[in-house]
C-alpha positions in Angstrom: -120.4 57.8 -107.5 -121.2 60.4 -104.8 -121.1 58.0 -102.0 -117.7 57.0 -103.6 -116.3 60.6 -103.6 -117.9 61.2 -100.0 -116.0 58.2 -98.6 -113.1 59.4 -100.3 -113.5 63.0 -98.6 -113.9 61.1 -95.3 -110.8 59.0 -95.3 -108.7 62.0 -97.0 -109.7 64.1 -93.5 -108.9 61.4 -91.3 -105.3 60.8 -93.0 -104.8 64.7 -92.5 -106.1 64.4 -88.6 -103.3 61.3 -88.6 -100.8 63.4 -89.7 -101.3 65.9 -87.1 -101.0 63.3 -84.0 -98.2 62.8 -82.3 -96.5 59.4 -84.3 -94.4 58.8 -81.3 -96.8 59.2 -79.0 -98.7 56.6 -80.8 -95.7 54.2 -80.9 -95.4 54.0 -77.7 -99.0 53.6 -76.9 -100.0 51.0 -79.5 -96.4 49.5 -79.0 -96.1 49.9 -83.6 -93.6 48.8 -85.5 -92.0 52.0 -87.2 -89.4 53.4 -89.3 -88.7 56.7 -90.7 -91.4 56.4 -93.3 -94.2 54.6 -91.6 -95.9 52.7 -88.8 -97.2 49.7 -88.7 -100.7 47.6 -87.3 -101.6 44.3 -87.5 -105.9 44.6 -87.8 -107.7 40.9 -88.1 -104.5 39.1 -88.6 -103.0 41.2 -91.6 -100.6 44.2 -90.9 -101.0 47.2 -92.0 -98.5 50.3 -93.5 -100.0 54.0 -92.3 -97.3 56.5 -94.4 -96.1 58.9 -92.0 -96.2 61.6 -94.8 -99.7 61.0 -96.4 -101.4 58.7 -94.0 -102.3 56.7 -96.8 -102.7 53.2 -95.3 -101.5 49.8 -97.2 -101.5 46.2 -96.7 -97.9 45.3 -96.5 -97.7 41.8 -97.8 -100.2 43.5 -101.1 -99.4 46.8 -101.0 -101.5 46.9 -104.3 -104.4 46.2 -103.3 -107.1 48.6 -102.3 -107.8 49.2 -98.4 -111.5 49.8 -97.6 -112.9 52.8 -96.2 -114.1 50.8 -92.8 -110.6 48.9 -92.2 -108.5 52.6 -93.0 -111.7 54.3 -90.3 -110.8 51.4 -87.2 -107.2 52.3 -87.6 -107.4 56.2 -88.4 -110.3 56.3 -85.7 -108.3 54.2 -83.2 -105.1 56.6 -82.9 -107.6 59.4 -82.4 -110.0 58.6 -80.4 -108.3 56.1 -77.5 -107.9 57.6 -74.4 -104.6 57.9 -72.5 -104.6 54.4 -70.1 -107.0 52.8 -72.4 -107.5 49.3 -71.0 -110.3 46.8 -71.8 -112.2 45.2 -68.9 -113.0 41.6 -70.1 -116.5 42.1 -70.2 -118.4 41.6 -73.3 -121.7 43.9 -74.3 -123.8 43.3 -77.3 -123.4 46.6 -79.5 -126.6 47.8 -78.4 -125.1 48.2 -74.8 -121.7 49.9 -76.1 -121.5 53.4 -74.5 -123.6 56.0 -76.8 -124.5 53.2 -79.7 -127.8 52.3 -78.8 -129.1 54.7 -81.1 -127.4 52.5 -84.1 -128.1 49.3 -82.6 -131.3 48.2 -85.0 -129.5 49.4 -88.3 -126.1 47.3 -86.7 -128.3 44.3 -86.3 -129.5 44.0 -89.7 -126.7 45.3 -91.7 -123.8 43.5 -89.4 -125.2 40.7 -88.0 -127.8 39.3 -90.2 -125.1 39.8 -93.3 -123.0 37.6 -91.2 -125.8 35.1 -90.3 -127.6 34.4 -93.5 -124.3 33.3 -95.6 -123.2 31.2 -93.2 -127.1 29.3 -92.5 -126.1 25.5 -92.9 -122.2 26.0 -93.6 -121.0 26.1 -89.4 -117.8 24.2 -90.8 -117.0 26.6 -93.0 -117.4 29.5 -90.3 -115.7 27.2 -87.4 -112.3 27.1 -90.5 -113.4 31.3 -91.0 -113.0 32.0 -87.5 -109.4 29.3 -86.9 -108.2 31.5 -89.9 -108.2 34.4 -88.1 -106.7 32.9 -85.1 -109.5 32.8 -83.0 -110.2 31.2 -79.5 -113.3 29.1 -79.4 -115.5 29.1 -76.9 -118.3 27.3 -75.6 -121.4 29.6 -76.7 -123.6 29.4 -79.5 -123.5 26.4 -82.1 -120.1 28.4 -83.4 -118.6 30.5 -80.8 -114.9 32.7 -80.9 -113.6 35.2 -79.4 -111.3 37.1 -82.2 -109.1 39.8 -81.8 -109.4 43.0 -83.8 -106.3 44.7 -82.6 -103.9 42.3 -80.1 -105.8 44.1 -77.6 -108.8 44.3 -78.8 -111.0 41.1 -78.7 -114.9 40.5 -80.4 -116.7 37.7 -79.7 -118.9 36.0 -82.6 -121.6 33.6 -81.4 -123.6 32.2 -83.9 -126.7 29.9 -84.1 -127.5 27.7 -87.0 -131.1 27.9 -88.5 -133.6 25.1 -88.2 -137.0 24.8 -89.3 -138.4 27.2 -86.7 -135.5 29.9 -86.3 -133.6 31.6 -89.2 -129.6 31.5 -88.4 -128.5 34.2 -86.0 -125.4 35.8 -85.5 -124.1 38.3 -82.7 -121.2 40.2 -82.1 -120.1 40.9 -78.9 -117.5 44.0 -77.6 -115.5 44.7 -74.6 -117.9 47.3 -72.5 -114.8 49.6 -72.5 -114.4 49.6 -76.0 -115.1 53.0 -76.4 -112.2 54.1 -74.7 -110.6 53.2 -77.7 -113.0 53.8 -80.3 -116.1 56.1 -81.5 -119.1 54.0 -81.4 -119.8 54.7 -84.4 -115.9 53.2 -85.0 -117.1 50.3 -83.9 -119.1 49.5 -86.6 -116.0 49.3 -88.9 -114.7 47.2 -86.5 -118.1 45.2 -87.2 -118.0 45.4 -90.5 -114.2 44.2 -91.3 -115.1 41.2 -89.0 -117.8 40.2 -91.3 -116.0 40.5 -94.3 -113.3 38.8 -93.1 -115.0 35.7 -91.8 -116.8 35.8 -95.2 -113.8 35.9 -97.4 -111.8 32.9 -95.4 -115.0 30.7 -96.1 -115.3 31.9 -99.5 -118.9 32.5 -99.3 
């Protein structure tokens, strides 16, 4: 329960942070959609409502259903934290290289990427259909390789390696090395997290 009402403290500071920015400025930036009552994001291939008077965010096609703190931190985090001209480079780091994240690399490394690695040990179908789902663009690394796209201009590459008899399944997520002119790099482990979630949920596993 108090990790629940601490989370809850945490996204009810960022809404009020939101509310404080300047909305058109982030229109323009982000190119949103928009109307008097809300902008709007699409984040791993669903879109997103952020209320322009509450910042409560909402998934527009199930506006019932409850948006996590890590998803509602990548958006809230993103309008705050990206710098004015922020462009990525095309060059992919491991988290550990991220600007300022080494310090979080070995707790990313088992909570991110072995939680994506162990349910998918043996199922690389499944995670090939996981990573199509979410529109992503194979490529030729890894036994399963794709680079997917957060934000339209944000991309993450997911390489993963089944296991054998030798090697347990690995996983690894790779980031744009200007990534964190867009996001904290601690904001980059929502970003992490949502992806693993995601993939898990379109293979149902």
């Amino acid at each position: 329960m108090e990790r629940q009402d601490h989370n809850e403290m945490t996204c009810a500071y960022w809404r009020e942070v939101f509310l404080k920015l300047d909305h058109g400025d982030l229109i323009r930036r982000f190119a949103l959609e928009n109307d008097e009552k809300a902008l709007y994001i699409t984040y791993f291939c669903r879109r997103y409502r952020i209320d322009r008077e509450t910042g409560i965010i909402t998934e527009t096609a199930r506006p019932e259903r409850t948006v996590s703190m890590m998803t509602q931190m990548a958006i809230l985090n993103l309008f705050y934290y990206a710098k004015p001209g922020a462009a990525v480079c095309g060059r992919f780091v491991p988290y550990r290289d991220v600007k300022g994240a080494a310090p979080f690399s070995p707790a990313f490394q088992k909570s991110i990427e072995e939680g994506l690695a162990k349910p998918f040990d043996g199922h690389m179908e499944a995670l090939e259909g996981a990573c199509r789902a979410l529109k992503g663009e194979k490529i030729s690394t890894g036994d399963v390789g794709y680079v997917i796209h957060a934000f339209d201009w944000m991309p993450v590459m997911t390489v993963f390696w089944d296991g054998d008899e030798e090697f347990p399944a690995q996983a690894n997520l790779l980031f744009d090395a200007r990534i964190t002119d867009y996001l904290h790099e601690e904001s980059v482990c929502c970003i992490a997290g949502d992806l693993m979630e995601r993939l898990r949920e379109e293979a149902e596993l």
